[in-house]
N, C-alpha and C positions, 0 to 999 in steps of 0.2 A: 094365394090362400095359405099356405105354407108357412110364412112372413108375418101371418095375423096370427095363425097357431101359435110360435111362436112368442109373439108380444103377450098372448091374451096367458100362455103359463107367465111368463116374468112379470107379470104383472095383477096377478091375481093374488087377493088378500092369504095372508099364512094364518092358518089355526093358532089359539096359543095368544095371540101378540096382540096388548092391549090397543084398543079403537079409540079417537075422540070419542067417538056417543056414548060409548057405555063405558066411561070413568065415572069411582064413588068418592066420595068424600074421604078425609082419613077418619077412622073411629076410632079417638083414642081412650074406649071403654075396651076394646079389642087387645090383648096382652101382645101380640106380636105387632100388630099396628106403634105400640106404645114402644116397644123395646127398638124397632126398626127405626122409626122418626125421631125418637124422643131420647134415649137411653143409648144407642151405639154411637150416635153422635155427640154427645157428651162425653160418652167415653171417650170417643178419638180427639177430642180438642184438650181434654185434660192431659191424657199420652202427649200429645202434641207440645202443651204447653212446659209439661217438664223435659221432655227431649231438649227442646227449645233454651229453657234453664240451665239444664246440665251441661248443655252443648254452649252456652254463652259463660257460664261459670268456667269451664277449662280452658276455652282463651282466654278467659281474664287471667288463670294462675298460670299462663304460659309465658 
């Protein structure tokens, strides 16, 4: 009995932590929606791409 106690805490659902069933759509009418999917990811590939540059430009002049 003890054993089942046990399993049934390590295994019961956490409050808090997104579920299959009740995931929504993104709304990108929603300004944080927009800024998280749409806008931090372009920032970090822009960053990325001049890192990228600057980083292939100074072993060129090496």
């Amino acid at each position: 009995m003890m054993q089942f106690d046990l399993l049934f805490i390590l295994f019961q659902a956490q409050e808090g932590i997104p579920k299959p069933g009740n995931n929504e759509p993104i709304d990108l009418r929603s300004r944080e929606d927009l800024i998280i999917y749409i806008i931090l990811p372009l920032v970090f590939l822009i960053l990325y791409l001049i890192w990228r540059f600057k980083k292939r430009r100074k072993s060129d002049g090496d």
